[in-house]
VMD Tcl script that draws the C-alpha trace (Angstrom):
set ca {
  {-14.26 -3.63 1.95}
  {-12.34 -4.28 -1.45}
  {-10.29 -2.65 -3.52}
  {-11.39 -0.85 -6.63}
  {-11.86 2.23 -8.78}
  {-14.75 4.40 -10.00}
  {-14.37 6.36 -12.94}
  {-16.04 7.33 -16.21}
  {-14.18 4.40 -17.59}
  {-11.05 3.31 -16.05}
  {-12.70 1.08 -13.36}
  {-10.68 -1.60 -10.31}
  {-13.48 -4.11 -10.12}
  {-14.56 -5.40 -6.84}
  {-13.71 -9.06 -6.81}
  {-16.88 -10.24 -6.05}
  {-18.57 -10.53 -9.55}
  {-15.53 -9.70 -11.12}
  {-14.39 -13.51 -11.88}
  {-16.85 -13.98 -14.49}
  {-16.31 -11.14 -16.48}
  {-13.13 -11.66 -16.24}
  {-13.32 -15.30 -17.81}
  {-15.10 -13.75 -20.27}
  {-12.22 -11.53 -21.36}
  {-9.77 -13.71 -20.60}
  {-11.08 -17.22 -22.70}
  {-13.58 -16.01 -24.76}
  {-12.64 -15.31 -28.75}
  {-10.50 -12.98 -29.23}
  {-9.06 -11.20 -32.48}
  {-7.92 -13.36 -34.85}
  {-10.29 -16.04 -33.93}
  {-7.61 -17.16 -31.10}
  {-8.58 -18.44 -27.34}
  {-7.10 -17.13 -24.37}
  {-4.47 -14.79 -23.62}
  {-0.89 -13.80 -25.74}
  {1.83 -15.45 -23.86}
  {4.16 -13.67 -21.94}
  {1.11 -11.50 -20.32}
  {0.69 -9.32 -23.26}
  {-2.18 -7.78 -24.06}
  {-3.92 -9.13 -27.50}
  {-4.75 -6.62 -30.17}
  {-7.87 -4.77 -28.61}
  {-7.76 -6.43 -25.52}
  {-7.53 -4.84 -22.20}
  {-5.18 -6.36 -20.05}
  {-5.94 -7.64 -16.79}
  {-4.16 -7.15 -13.70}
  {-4.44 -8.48 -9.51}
  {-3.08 -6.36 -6.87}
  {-3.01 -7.25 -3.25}
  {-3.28 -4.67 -0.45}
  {-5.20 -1.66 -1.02}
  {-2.43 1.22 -0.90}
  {-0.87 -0.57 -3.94}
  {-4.11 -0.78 -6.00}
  {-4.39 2.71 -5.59}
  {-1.08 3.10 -7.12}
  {-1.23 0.68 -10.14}
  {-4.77 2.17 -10.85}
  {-3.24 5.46 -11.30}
  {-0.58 4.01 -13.60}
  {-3.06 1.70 -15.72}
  {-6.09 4.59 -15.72}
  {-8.52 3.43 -18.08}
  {-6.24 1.30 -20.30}
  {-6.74 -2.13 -17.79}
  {-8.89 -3.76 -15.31}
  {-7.34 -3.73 -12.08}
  {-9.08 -6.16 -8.96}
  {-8.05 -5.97 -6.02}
  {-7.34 -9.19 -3.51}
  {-7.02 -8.36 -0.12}
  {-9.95 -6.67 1.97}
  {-8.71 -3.19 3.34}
  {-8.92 -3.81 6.81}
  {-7.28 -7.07 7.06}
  {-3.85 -7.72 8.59}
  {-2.08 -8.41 5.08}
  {0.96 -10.30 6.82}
  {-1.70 -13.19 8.06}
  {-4.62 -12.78 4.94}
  {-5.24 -16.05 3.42}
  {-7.07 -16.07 0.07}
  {-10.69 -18.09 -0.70}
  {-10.34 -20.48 -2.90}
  {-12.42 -18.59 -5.34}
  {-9.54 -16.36 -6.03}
  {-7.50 -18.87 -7.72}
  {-10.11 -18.63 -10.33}
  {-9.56 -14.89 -10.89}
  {-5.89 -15.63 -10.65}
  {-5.71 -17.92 -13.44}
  {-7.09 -15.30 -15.95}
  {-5.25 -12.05 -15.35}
  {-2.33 -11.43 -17.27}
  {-0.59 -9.91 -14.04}
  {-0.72 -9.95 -10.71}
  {1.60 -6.96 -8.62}
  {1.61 -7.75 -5.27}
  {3.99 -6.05 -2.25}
  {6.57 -8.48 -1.72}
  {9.25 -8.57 0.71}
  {7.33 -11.59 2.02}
  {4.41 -9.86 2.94}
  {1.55 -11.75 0.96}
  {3.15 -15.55 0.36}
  {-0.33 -17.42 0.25}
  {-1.28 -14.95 -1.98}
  {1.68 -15.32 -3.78}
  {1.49 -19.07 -3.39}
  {-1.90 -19.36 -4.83}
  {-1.58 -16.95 -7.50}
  {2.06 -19.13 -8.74}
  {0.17 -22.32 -9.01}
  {-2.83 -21.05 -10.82}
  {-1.46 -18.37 -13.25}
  {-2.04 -19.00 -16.81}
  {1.15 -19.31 -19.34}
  {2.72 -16.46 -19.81}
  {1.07 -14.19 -16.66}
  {3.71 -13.38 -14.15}
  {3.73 -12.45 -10.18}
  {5.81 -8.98 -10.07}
  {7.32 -7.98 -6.62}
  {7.04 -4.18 -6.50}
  {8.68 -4.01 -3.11}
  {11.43 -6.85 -3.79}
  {12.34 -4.84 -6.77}
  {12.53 -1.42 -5.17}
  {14.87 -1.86 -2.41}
  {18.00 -3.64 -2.92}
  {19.08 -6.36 -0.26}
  {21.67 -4.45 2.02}
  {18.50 -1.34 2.41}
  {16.31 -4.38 4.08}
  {15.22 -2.83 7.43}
  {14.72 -5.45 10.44}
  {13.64 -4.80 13.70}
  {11.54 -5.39 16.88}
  {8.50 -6.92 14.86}
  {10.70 -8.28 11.88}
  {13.73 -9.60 13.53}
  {16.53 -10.31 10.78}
  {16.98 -13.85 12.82}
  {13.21 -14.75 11.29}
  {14.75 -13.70 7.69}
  {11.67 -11.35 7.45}
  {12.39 -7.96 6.51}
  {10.28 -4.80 7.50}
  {8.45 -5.29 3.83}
  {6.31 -1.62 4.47}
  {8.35 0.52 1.92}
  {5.11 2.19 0.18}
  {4.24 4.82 3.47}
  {7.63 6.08 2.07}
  {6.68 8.23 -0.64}
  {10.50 7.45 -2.26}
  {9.38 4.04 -2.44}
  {5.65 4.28 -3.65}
  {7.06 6.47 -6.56}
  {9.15 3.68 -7.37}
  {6.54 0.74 -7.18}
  {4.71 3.33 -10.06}
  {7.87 3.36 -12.24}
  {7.73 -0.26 -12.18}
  {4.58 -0.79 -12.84}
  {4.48 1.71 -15.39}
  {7.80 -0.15 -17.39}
  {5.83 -3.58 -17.04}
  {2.61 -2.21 -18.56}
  {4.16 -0.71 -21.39}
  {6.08 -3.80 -21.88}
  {2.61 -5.60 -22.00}
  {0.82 -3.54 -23.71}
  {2.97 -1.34 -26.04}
  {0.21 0.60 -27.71}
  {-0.31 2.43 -24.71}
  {3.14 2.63 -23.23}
  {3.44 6.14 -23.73}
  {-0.14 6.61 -21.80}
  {1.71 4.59 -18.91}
  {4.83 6.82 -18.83}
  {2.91 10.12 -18.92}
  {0.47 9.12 -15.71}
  {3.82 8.19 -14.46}
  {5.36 11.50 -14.74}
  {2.41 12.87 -13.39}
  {2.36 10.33 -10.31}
  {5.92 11.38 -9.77}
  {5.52 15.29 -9.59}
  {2.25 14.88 -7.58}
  {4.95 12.48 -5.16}
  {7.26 15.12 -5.29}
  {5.14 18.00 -4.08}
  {3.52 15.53 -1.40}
  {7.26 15.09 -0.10}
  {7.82 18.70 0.06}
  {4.54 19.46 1.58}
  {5.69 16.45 4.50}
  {9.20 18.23 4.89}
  {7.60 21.46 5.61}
  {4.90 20.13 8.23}
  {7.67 18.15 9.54}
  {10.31 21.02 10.41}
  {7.32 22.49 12.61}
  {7.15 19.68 15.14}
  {9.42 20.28 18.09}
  {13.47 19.66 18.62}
  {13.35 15.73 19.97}
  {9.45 15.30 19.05}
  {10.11 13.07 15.74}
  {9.40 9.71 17.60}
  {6.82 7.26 16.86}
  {5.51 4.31 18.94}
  {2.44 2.55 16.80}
  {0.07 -0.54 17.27}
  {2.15 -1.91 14.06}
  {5.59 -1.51 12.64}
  {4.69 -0.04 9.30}
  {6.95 3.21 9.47}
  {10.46 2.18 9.21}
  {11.17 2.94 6.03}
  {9.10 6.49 6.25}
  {11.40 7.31 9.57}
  {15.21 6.30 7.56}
  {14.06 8.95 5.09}
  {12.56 11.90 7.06}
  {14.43 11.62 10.22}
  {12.12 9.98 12.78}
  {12.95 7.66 15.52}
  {10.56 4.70 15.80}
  {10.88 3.95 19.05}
  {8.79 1.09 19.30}
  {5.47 -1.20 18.14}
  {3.90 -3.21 20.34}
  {2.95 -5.99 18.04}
  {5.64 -8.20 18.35}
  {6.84 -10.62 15.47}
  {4.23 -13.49 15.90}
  {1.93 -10.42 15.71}
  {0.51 -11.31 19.48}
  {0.18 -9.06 21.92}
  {3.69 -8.04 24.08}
  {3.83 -9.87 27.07}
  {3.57 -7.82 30.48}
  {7.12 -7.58 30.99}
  {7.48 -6.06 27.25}
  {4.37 -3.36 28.25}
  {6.36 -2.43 31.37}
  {9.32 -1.84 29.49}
  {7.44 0.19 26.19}
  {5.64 2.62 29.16}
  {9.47 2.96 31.12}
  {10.81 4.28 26.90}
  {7.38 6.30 26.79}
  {7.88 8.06 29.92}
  {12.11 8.53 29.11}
  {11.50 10.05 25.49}
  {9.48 12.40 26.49}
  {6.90 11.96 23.46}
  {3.47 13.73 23.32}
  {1.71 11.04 21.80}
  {1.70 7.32 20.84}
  {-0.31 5.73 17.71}
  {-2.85 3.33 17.70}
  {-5.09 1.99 14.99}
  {-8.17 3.03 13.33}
  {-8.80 -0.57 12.15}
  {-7.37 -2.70 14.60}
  {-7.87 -1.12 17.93}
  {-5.07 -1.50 21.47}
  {-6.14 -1.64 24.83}
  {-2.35 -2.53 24.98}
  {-1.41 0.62 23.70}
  {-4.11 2.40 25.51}
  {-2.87 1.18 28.56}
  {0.87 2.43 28.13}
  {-0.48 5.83 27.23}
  {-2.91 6.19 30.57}
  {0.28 4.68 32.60}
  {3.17 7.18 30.50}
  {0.84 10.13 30.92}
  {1.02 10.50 27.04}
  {-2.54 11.04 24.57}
  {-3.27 8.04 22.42}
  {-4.07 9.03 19.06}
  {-5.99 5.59 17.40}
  {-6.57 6.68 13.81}
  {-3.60 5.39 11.71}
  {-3.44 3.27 9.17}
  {-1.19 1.63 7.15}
  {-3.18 -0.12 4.33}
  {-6.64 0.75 4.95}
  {-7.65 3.65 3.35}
  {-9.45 6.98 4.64}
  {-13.12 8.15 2.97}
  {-15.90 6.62 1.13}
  {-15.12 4.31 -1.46}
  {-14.79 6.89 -5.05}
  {-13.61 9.69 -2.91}
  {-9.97 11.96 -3.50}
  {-8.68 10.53 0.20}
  {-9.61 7.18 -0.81}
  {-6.12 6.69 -2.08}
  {-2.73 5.86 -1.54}
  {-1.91 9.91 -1.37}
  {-5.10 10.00 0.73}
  {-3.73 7.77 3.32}
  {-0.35 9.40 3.68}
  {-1.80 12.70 3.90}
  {-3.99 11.60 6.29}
  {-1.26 9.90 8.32}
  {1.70 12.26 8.57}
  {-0.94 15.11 9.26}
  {-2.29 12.93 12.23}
  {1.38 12.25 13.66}
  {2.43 16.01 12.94}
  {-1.15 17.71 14.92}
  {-0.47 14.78 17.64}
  {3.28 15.47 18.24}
  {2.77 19.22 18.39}
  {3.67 20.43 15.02}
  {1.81 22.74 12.61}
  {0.44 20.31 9.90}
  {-0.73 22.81 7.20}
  {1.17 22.69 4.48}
  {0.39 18.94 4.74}
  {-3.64 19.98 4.88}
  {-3.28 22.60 1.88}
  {-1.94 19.90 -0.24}
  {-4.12 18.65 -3.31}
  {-5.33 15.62 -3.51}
  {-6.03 14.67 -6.71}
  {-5.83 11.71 -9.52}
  {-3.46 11.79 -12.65}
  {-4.82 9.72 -14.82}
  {-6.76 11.98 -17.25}
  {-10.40 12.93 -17.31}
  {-10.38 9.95 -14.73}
  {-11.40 9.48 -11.26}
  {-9.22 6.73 -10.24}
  {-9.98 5.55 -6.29}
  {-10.24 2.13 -5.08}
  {-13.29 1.38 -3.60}
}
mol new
graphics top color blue
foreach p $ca { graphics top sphere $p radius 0.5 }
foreach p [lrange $ca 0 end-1] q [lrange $ca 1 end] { graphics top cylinder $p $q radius 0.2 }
display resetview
């Protein structure tokens, strides 16, 4: 399943079918009788400008920011482990005609990045939303990104700090391309950021239910690190390992021994990718194994409210809140809804 957005005009295209009418735009006359795009990735005079994004939680966020002013496609399939996706060769075509491509960073997408720095056209530019959010001495490593392997725990948008950050940069880097509509840009930003801030006060307030020592997460995938630092969870484990294989027996033995001495109520699995590895530690700890999360696949039908970034993390932290014994409705009364206006602005 792709990215994309339904709306009444604001639209992220599914990238199948999208290529061509993206050529179009992209080499096709344009005003003043010139061919191809402004350099620097700036939008021509009456052109829309068109923009990549790689994993589906930060579609959802650009799309917000860019409403109905840009085309937004969206690379990488929901449902795919994003640390191992490796692009067709079709989308170097698509790369080569947007005028930006905003991808996660933090080394999370390099043959995406790879393909989309050898095919760019002049002037279009790779921008590292999660590279530029978090300075170097924040970098998180761990069990599944060891700082030995130089890797760092690149999952900074299930913070909500962090995702209202990747919108501020986007937003700045849209005007800068397209300065007729900066002040569009800013204002869905401002609204992005108060709809963030009520989401993090909605998460505080589910969060202070849960019980004394309850706060502790062990998941198929280390996607939370970032989200614990900030709220005051303890991730006490994730059993895919760095090479992203399964732990070896002696590793199981010693994740159900930590299960059994925290004391947790629950462990997380995944929705998409599913564990009889984690399955198995919660039968042997004695513990319920709740397989729902996500981390970049997103919740509801495509065109949807929960088919979102905000849809996801609502859908998340109210999982982890029920499963660990807390009262999760504050989290469950929150609105879901889109900022750009008079748009409907889900990927799909």
């Amino acid at each position: 399943m792709m990215g994309g957005v339904s709306g009444r005009h604001g639209r992220v295209a599914v990238l199948i079918g999208t290529v061509c009418a993206l050529l179009a735009v992209a080499c096709g006359p344009q005003p003043g009788g010139q061919e191809g795009g402004q350099a620097g990735g700036a939008a021509t005079e009456g052109a829309r400008l068109q923009i990549a994004t790689t994993v589906a939680p930060i579609t959802s966020i650009v799309a917000n920011i860019a409403g109905d002013r840009a085309d937004v496609t969206g690379i990488v399939p929901e449902g795919t482990n994003s640390h191992t996706f490796e692009p067709q060769p079709s989308v170097a075509e698509l790369l080569s005609v947007v005028d930006v491509v905003y991808i996660n960073g933090l080394e999370l997408e390099e043959p995406t990045k790879e393909l989309a720095e050898a095919n760019l056209k002049e002037g279009a530019e790779v921008v590292e939303l999660g590279t530029l959010s978090i300075p170097e001495e924040e970098y998180l490593y761990d069990f599944s990104f060891p700082e030995e392997d130089g890797k760092p725990n690149p999952h900074l948008w299930t913070d909500p700090r962090y995702a209202k950050e990747y919108a501020r940069i986007v937003a700045d880097d849209l005007a800068a391309r397209d300065p007729a509509n900066a002040g569009y840009y800013q204002g869905n930003f401002d609204s992005f950021a108060e709809l963030v801030d009520g989401f993090d006060a909605a998460m505080r307030e589910a969060f202070a239910t849960i019980p004394e020592g309850q706060r502790k997460l062990l998941t198929y995938h280390d996607a939370y690190a970032y989200f614990a630092q900030d709220y005051g969870w303890e991730v006490i484990g994730a059993i895919q390992v760095s090479s992203f294989e399964d732990p070896t027996p002696r590793e199981v033995a010693d994740l159900i021994a930590q299960v059994e001495a925290e004391g947790v109520p629950a462990i997380f699995g995944s929705e998409v990718f599913p564990s009889p590895v984690l399955e198995q530690i919660g039968r042997e700890a004695g513990v319920e194994y709740v397989d729902v999360l996500r981390d970049d696949d997103l919740p509801g039908e495509p065109g949807a409210l929960e088919h979102s970034w905000l849809g996801l993390m609502r859908f998340d932290y109210i999982t982890m809140t029920e499963a660990l014994g807390g009262d999760a409705s504050a989290l469950e009364a929150f609105e879901l809804r889109n900022v750009a206006p008079d748009e409907a602005v889900y990927p799909q």
